[in-house]
C-alpha positions in Angstrom: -6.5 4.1 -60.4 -3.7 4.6 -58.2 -4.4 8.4 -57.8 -7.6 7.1 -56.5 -5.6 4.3 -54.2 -3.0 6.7 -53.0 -5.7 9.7 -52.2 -7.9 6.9 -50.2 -5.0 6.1 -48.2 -3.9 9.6 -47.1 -7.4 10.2 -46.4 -7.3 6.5 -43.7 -3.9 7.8 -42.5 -5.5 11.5 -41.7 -7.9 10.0 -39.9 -6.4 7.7 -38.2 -3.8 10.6 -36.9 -7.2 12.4 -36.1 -8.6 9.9 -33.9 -5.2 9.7 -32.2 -4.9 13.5 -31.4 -8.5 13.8 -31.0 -9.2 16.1 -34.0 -13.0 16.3 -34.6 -12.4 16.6 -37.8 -14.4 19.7 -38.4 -14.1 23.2 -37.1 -18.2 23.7 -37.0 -21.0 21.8 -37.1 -24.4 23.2 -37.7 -23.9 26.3 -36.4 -21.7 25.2 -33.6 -18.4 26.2 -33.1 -16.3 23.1 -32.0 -13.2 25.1 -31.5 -14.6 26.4 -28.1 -15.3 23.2 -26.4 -12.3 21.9 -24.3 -11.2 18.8 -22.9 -13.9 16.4 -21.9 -16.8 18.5 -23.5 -19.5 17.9 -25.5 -22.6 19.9 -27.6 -26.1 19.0 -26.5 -29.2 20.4 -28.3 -32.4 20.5 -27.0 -35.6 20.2 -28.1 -38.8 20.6 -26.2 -42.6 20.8 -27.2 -43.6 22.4 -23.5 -41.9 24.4 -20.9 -39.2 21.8 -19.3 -35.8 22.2 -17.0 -33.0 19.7 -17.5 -30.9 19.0 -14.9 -28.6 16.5 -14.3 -26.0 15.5 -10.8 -22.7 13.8 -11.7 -21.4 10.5 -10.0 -18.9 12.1 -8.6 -21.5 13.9 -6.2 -22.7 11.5 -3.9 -26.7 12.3 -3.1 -26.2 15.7 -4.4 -29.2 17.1 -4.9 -30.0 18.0 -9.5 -28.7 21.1 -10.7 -30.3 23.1 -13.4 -28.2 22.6 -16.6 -30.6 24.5 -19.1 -34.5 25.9 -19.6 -35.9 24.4 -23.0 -38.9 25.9 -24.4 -41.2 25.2 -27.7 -40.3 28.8 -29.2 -36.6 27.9 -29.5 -33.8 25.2 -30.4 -31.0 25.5 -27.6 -27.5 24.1 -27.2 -25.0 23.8 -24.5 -21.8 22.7 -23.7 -21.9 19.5 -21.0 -19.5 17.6 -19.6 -18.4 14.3 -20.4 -15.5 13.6 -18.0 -17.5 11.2 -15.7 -21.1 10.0 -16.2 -24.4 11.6 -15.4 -27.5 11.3 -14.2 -30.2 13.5 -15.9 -34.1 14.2 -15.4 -36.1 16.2 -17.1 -38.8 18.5 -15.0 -42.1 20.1 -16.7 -42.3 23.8 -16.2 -39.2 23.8 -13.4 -36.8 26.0 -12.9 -35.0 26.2 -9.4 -31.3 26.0 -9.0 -31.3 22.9 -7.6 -34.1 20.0 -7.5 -33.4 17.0 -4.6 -33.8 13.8 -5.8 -36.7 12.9 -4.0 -38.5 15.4 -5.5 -40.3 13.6 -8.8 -43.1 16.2 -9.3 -43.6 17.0 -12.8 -40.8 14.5 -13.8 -40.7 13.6 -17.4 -38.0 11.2 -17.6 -35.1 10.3 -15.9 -31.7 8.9 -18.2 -28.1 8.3 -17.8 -26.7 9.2 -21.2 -23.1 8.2 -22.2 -21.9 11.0 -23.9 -17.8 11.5 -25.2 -15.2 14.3 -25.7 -16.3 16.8 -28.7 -19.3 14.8 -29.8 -23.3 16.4 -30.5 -26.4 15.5 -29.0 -29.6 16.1 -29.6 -32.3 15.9 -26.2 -35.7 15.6 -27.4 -38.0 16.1 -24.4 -41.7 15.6 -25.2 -44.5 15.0 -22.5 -44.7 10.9 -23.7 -40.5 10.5 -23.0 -37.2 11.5 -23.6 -34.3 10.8 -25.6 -31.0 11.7 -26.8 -29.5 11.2 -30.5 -26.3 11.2 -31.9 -25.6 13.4 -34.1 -21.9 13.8 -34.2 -20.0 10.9 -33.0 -17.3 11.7 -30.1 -13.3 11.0 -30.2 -11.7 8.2 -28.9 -9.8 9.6 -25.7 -7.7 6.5 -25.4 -6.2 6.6 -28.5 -3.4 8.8 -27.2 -3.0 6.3 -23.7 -2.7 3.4 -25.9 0.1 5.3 -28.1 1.9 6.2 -25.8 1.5 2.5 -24.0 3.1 1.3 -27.3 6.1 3.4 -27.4 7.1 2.8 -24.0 6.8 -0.8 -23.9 8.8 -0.3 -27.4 11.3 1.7 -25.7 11.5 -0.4 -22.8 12.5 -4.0 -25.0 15.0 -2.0 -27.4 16.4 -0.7 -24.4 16.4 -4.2 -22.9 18.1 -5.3 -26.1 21.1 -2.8 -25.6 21.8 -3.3 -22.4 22.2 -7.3 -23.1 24.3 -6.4 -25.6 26.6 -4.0 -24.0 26.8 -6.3 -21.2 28.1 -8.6 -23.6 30.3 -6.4 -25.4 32.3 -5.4 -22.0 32.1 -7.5 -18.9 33.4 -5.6 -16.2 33.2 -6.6 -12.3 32.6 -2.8 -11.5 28.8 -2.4 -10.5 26.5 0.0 -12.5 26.7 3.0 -9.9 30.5 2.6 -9.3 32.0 2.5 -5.6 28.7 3.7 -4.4 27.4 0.7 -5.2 29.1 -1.4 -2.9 27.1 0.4 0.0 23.6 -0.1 -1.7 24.6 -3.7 -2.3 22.9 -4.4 1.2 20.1 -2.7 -0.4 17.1 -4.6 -1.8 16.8 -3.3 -5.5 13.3 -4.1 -4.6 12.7 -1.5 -2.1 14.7 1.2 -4.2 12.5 0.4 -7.5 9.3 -0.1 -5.8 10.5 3.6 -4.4 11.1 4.7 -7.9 8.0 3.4 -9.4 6.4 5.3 -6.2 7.8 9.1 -7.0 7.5 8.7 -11.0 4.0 7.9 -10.8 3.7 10.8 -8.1 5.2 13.5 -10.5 3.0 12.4 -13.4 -0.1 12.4 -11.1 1.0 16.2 -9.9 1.5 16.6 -13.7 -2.1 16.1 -14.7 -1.7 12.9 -15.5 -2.7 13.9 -19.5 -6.4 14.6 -18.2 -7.7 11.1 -17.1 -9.8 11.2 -14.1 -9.2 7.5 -12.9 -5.3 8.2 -13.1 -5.8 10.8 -10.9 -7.2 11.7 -6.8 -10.8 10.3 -6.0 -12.6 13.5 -5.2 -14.1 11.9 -1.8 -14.8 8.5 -0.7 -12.9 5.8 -3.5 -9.7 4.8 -4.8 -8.3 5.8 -7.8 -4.9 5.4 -9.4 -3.6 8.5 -8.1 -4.7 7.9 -4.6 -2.3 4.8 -4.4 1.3 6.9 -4.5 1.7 8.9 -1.4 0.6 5.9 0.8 3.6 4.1 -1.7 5.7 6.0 -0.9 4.8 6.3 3.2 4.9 2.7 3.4 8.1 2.3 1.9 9.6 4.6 3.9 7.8 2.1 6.9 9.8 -0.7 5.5 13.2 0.6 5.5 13.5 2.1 8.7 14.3 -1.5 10.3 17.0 -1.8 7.8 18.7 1.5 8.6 18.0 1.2 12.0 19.5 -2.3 12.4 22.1 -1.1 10.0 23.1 1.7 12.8 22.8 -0.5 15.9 25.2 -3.2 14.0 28.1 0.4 13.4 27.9 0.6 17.4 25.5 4.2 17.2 23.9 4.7 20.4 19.9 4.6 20.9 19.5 8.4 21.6 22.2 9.7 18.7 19.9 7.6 16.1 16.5 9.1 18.0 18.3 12.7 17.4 19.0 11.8 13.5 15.2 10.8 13.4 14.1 13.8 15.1 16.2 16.3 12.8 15.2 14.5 10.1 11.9 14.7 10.4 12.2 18.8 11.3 13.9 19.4 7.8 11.7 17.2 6.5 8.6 19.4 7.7 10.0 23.0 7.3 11.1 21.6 3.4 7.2 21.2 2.7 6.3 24.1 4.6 8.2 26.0 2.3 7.1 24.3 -1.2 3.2 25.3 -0.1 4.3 28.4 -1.0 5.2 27.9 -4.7 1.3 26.7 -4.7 -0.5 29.2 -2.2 0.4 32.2 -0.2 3.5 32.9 1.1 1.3 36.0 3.7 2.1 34.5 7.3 -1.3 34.5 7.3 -2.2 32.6 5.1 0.5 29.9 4.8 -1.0 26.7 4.8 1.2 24.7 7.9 0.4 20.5 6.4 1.2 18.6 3.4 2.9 16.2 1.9 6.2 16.1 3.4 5.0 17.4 6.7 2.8 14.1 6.6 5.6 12.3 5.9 7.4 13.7 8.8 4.9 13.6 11.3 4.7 10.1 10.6 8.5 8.8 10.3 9.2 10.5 13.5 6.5 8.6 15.0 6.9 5.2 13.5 11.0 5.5 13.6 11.2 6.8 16.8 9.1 4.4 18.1 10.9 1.6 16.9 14.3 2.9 17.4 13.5 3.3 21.0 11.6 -0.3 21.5 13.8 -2.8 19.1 16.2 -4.5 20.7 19.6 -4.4 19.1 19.8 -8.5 19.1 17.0 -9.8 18.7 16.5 -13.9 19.9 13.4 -15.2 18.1 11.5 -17.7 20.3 12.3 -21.8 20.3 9.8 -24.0 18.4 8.1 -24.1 15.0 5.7 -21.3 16.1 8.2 -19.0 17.2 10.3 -19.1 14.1 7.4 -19.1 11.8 6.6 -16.2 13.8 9.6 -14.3 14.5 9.1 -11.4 12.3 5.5 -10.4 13.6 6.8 -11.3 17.4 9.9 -8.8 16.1 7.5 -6.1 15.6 5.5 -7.0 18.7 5.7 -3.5 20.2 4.7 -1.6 17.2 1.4 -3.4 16.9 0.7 -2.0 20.3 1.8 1.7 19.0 -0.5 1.1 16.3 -4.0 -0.4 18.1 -3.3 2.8 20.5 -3.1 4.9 17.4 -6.5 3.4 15.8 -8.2 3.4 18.9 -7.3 7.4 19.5 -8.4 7.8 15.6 -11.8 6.5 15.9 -12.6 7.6 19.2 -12.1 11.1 18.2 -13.6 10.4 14.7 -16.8 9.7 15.6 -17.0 11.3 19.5 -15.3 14.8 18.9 -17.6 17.3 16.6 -18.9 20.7 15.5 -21.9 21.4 17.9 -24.1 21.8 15.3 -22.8 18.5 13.2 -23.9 14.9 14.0 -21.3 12.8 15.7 -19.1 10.4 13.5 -19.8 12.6 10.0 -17.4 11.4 7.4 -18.9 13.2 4.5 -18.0 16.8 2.6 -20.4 18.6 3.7 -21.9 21.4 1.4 -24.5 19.6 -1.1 -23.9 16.0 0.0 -26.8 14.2 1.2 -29.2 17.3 0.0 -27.5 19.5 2.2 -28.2 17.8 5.5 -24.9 18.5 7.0 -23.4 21.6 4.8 -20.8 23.3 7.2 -19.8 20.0 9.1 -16.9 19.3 6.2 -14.8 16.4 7.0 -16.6 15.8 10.4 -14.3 15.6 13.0 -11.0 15.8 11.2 -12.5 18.7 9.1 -13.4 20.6 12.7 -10.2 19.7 14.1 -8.0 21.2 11.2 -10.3 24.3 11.4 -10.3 24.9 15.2 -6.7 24.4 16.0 -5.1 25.8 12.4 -7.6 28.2 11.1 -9.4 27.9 8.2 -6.8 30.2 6.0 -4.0 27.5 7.0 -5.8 24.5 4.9 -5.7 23.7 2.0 -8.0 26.0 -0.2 -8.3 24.5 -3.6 -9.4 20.8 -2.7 -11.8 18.7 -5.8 -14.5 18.0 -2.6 -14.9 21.8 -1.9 -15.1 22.5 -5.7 -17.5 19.5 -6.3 -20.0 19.6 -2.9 -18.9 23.1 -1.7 -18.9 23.8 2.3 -16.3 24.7 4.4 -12.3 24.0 3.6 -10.8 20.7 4.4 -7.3 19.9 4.0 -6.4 16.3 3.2 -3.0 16.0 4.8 -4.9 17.4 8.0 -4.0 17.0 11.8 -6.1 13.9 12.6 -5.0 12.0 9.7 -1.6 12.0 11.0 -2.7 9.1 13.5 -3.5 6.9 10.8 -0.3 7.9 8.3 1.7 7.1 11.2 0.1 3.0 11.4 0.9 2.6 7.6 4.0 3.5 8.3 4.1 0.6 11.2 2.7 -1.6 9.0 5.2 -0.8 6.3 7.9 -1.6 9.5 6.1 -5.2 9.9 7.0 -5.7 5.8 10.9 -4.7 6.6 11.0 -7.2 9.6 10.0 -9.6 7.3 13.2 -8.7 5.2 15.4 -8.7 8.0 14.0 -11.9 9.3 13.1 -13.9 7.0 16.5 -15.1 4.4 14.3 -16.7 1.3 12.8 -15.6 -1.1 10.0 -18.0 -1.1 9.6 -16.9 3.0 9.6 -12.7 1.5 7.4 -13.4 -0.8 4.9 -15.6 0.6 4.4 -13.4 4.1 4.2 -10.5 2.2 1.4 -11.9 -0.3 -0.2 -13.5 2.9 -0.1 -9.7 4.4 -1.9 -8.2 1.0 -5.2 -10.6 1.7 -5.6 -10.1 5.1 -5.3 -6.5 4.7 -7.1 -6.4 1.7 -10.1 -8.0 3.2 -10.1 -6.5 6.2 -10.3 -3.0 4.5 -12.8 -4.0 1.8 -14.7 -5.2 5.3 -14.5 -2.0 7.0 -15.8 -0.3 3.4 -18.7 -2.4 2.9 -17.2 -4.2 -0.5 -18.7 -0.4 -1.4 -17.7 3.7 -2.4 -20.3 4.7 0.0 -21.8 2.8 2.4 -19.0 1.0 4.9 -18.5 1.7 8.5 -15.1 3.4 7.2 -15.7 4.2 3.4 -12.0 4.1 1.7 -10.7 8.0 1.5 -7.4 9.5 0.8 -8.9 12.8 2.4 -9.5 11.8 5.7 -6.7 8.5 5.4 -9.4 6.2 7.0 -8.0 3.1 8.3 -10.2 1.3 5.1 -7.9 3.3 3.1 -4.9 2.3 4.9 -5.6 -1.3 4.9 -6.4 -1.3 1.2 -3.1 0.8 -0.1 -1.0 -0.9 2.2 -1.6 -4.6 0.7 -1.5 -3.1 -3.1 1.9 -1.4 -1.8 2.7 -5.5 -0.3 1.7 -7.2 -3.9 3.5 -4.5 -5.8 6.6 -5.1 -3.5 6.0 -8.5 -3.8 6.2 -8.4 -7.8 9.5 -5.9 -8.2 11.1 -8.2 -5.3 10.4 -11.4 -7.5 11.9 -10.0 -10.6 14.5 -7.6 -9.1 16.2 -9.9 -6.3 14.7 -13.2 -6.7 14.6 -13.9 -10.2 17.8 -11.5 -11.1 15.3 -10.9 -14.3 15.2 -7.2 -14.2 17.6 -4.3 -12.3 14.9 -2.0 -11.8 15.4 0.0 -14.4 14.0 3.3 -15.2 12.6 3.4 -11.5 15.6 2.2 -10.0 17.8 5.3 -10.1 15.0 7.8 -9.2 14.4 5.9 -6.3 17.9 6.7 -5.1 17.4 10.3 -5.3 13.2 10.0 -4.5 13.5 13.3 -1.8 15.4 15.7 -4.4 13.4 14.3 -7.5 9.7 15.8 -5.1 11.7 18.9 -4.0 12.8 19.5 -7.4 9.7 18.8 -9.5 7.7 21.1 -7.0 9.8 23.9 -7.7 10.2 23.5 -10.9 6.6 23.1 -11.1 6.1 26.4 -13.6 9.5 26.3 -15.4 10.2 25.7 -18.7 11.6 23.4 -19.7 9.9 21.1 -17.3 6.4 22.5 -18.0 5.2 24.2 -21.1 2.0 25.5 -22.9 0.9 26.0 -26.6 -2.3 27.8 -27.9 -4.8 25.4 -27.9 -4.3 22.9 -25.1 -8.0 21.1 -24.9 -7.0 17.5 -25.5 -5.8 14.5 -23.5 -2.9 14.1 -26.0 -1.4 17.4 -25.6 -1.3 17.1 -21.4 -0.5 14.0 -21.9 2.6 14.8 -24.0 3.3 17.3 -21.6 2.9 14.9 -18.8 5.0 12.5 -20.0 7.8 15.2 -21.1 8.1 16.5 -17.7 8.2 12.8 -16.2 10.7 11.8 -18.6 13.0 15.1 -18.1 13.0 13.9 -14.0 13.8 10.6 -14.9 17.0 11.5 -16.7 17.7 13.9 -14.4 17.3 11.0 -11.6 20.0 8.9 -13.9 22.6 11.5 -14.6 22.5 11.9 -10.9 22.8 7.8 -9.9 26.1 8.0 -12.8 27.7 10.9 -11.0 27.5 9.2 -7.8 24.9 12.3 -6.3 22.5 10.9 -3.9 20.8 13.1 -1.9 19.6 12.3 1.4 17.8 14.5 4.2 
C-alpha cells in the first residue's frame, strides 16, 4: 500500500517537473520523432479524401497574402512541423498548389479555421469536401510553467532579501549612506530617476538576451507595442528628464553656457563612435559594410539635440509668472522653448513622412513593403524613412537582419534610421518637460499628480493618432519607424512607471530601489559591457539541446543576474562610469 502511495507520488512529482521544463513526456509518438521539433513547434497530420493545399498566414503578417504549408492527397497520410509561436489563420484550397494564394482569392476554398495549437503538441487536419477540422491527439506543454517559476523565486528572493536588509539595519545603525562618500553627491539625486533607469537597462539586457523565447516580451515585428518595445524609449526619456537637473546643477557651480554646450557635444560624439563600434561585434566590421545607426548613436543624436537645445534656451534663474495660473503653470511655461523645438521637429517628421518618396512608391507609405498588402508596395520598405536610410546611407549600412524583412521580405530597413532621429529627439523633450516638473514643483503630491496628468493626455492623444488600433490609425504605433503614436504612447507608460518608483522610492521612503538602483548608476557601462560580452562565457552559454522556453529562459535570467551583480560590486566600490 505505501509502495503503491510512494510510486503514485513520484510519478505526480515527475510530471509536474515535466510540465515545468516542458518535457513532452515521450521521445515518439506514432511514428513521429518529437526530439526534432524545437521551441514553439508542433506535429500536424493531415488527412484528405481529394487533392487539397493547406496554407495558412500568421498574425504577425498584416494582409499577407496564404502561403502553401503542405499538398495533402487521398493516397497518403502526411505530417509536418508548424509553428505555434503566434496564431494562424488557415484555409484549405481543392486541388491548389501555388506558392502563395491572396486572400481574396476563395476559389475552390474548403474551409477556412484559426486553430490554437501549443509547443510539442499533435494534430490531426482532416480535410474532406463537406468541412474541415483539427483533433488533438497529443496535448501540448504548458509554456508558462517556467515564467511563473521563475516569477515565484524572485518575488521569494526579493521579500527574504527585504527581510535581511531590515534586519541588518537593525543590527548596525550607522549615519554613513549605502554607497559611502559618493553618496553625498547622489543625495541631490531622485532614487526615482536612478531606479526607473535601472529597471530601464535590466529589462533591456534581458530583452537583447532572448527574453527565454516569449514573443510578447520581446520587439513587435511592425506596427504594435510589445514589452520589449517599451525600453529604449525608457531609457531615452529618462535621459530627457535629467538633463534639466544636470544642466541647472552646472549653471548653479558658475560653468559658462558654451563650456556645458561643448560637454554635450563631446558627449554625444563618444557616445556615437561607442555604438558605431559595438555594430561590429553583431555585423561587419568591412568599411563597407559597417552599419553607421543604432542604439547609442540614437541616443546621441537625440541628447545633443534635446540638451543642446535647452542648455542654450534655459535661463539660468528662472522667475515663474505672478498669479495662480502662472504658478500652476510654471514648469510647462519653464519648458516653453522646447515645445517650440519639438512642434518644429513633428512638423519636419510628417512633412517628409508622407511628401518625400521612392518614385515608384505611393506617398505617405508606412508599411514593410515585400508581401504586405498582397504585394501592392513590395520595394517601398519603410516609405519615406525606409528611402531616406537607403539613399543617403546605402543599403549595406542598415541594419540587415530586421523581424519585418524576415517576416514580409523587401528591401532593408533599419529601425534606428535617419528620419526617426526627429522624433527620438521630441521624447527626449518631453522627458525635459517631466524633469521641469522636478525642478519646479517641491511636493510630492504636485510630482506625482502632473506627471500622472501627463500619462492621459499623452496616452490618448497617441491611442488617437493610432486609431485605438495595430493597423489602421493615421500614425499606427511602431518602434521601427518611432512614429509620434509611438512616442506619445511610451512616453506616458515611461510617466506612470516614474510616477510609481517616485511614490515608493522618494515619497513613501518604502523601498531604496533596490536591485535596479545600482545598475542604474552604472546604466552606460552595464549596455557597453553586455554588448561585448554578448558571446562570452560566462555571460552566455549553450548546452545540447536548447528547444525550450525554460532553458533560454534560465540563460536569460543568468546573464541578467551576472550584470546585476556586477552593477552592485561596482556601486560598493565607489565605480561609476560616466561618458
Amino acid at each position: 500500500m505505501n509502495e503503491s502511495v510512494s510510486e503514485d507520488t513520484w510519478l505526480w512529482v515527475r510530471g509536474v517537473l515535466r510540465s515545468w521544463l516542458e518535457d513532452p513526456g515521450v521521445e515518439e509518438f506514432r511514428g513521429l520523432n518529437m526530439s526534432e521539433l524545437q521551441m514553439d513547434q508542433a506535429y500536424m497530420m493531415g488527412i484528405a479524401d481529394g487533392d487539397v493545399g493547406v496554407y495558412s498566414v500568421s498574425d504577425d503578417c498584416f494582409r499577407c497574402p496564404f502561403e502553401l504549408q503542405k499538398s495533402l492527397d487521398p493516397s497518403s497520410n502526411s505530417s509536418w512541423i508548424v509553428s505555434t509561436a503566434k496564431r494562424s489563420t488557415w484555409r484549405v484550397y481543392s486541388g491548389a498548389d501555388e506558392q502563395f494564394i491572396t486572400a481574396r482569392n476563395t476559389t475552390g476554398l474548403l474551409c477556412q479555421m484559426r486553430p490554437n495549437l501549443g509547443e510539442f503538441g499533435v494534430y490531426t487536419l482532416n480535410a474532406t469536401s463537406e468541412g474541415c477540422d483539427i483533433r488533438t491527439e497529443k496535448e501540448p506543454v504548458d509554456i508558462y510553467m517556467p515564467l511563473l517559476l521563475l516569477l515565484g523565486v524572485l518575488i521569494g528572493a526579493s521579500i527574504l532579501y527585504g527581510v535581511l536588509r531590515l534586519i541588518m539595519s537593525r543590527v548596525r545603525r550607522s549615519a554613513k549612506l549605502r554607497y559611502g562618500d559618493k553618496e553625498l553627491a547622489l543625495q541631490q539625486r531622485l532614487r526615482a530617476l536612478d531606479t526607473f533607469r535601472g529597471i530601464a537597462i535590466v529589462f533591456m539586457i534581458f530583452v537583447n538576451d532572448g527574453a527565454g523565447g516569449y514573443w510578447w516580451l520581446e520587439h513587435a515585428t511592425w506596427n504594435g507595442l510589445s514589452a520589449g518595445d517599451l525600453v529604449f524609449p525608457a531609457f531615452l526619456w529618462i535621459m530627457g528628464v535629467c538633463i534639466p537637473l544636470s544642466i541647472k546643477s552646472a549653471f548653479a557651480k558658475g560653468i559658462p553656457r558654451w563650456k556645458i554646450v561643448l560637454h554635450i557635444f563631446k558627449r554625444s560624439c563618444i557616445m556615437f563612435l561607442l555604438g558605431v563600434s559595438l555594430n561590429t561585434i553583431y555585423g561587419s566590421n568591412l568599411l563597407g559594410e559597417l552599419r553607421i545607426f543604432g542604439v547609442l548613436q540614437r541616443l546621441a543624436v537625440s541628447y545633443l539635440v534635446a540638451a543642446g537645445f535647452y542648455a542654450l534656451t534655459a535661463p539660468k534663474y528662472y522667475t515663474p509668472p505672478r498669479g495662480a495660473c502662472g504658478q500652476a503653470l510654471k514648469d510647462v511655461l519653464s519648458c516653453a522653448w522646447c515645445w517650440v523645438l519639438a512642434a518644429v521637429l513633428v512638423a519636419a517628421h510628417t512633412a517628409i513622412t508622407f511628401i518625400i518618396h521612392h518614385p515608384d512608391c505611393p506617398p505617405g507609405y508606412l508599411g514593410p513593403g515585400g508581401k504586405h498588402d498582397d504585394w501592392v508596395s513590395p520595394e517601398c520598405s519603410g516609405g519615406a524613412a525606409g528611402f531616406i536610410d537607403r539613399l543617403l546611407l546605402g543599403d549595406r549600412h542598415l541594419y540587415q537582419n530586421s523581424d519585418a524583412r524576415s517576416v514580409y521580405g523587401g528591401p532593408v530597413t533599419d529601425p534606428e534610421g535617419l528620419l526617426g532621429c526627429l522624433t527620438s529627439a521630441v521624447q527626449a523633450l518631453v522627458g525635459i518637460q517631466a524633469g521641469a516638473t522636478v525642478l519646479l514643483q517641491r511636493s510630492h503630491k504636485a510630482r506625482v499628480s502632473r506627471w500622472l496628468a501627463w500619462a492621459l493626455v499623452l496616452a490618448l492623444a497617441g491611442a488617437l493618432l493610432a486609431g485605438f488600433s495595430r493597423e489602421h490609425g493615421v500614425l499606427p504605433i511602431n518602434k521601427n519607424l518611432w512614429s509620434m503614436s509611438f512616442v506619445l504612447v511610451t512616453s506616458a507608460v515611461s510617466l506612470a512607471i516614474l510616477s510609481i518608483c517616485y511614490t515608493f522610492t522618494d515619497a513613501w521612503r518604502l523601498w531604496g530601489g533596490g536591485p535596479f538602483r545600482a545598475p542604474g548608476l552604472n546604466a552606460i557601462a552595464l549596455y557597453i559591457g553586455h554588448s561585448i560580452c554578448a558571446h562570452i562565457f560566462p555571460f552566455h552559454w549553450k548546452i545540447p539541446t536548447m528547444r525550450t522556453h525554460a532553458v533560454y529562459l534560465v540563460e536569460a535570467v543568468w546573464g541578467t543576474a551576472l550584470w546585476v551583480i556586477i552593477a552592485h560590486v561596482m556601486a560598493r566600490k565607489k565605480v561609476f562610469i560616466t561618458l
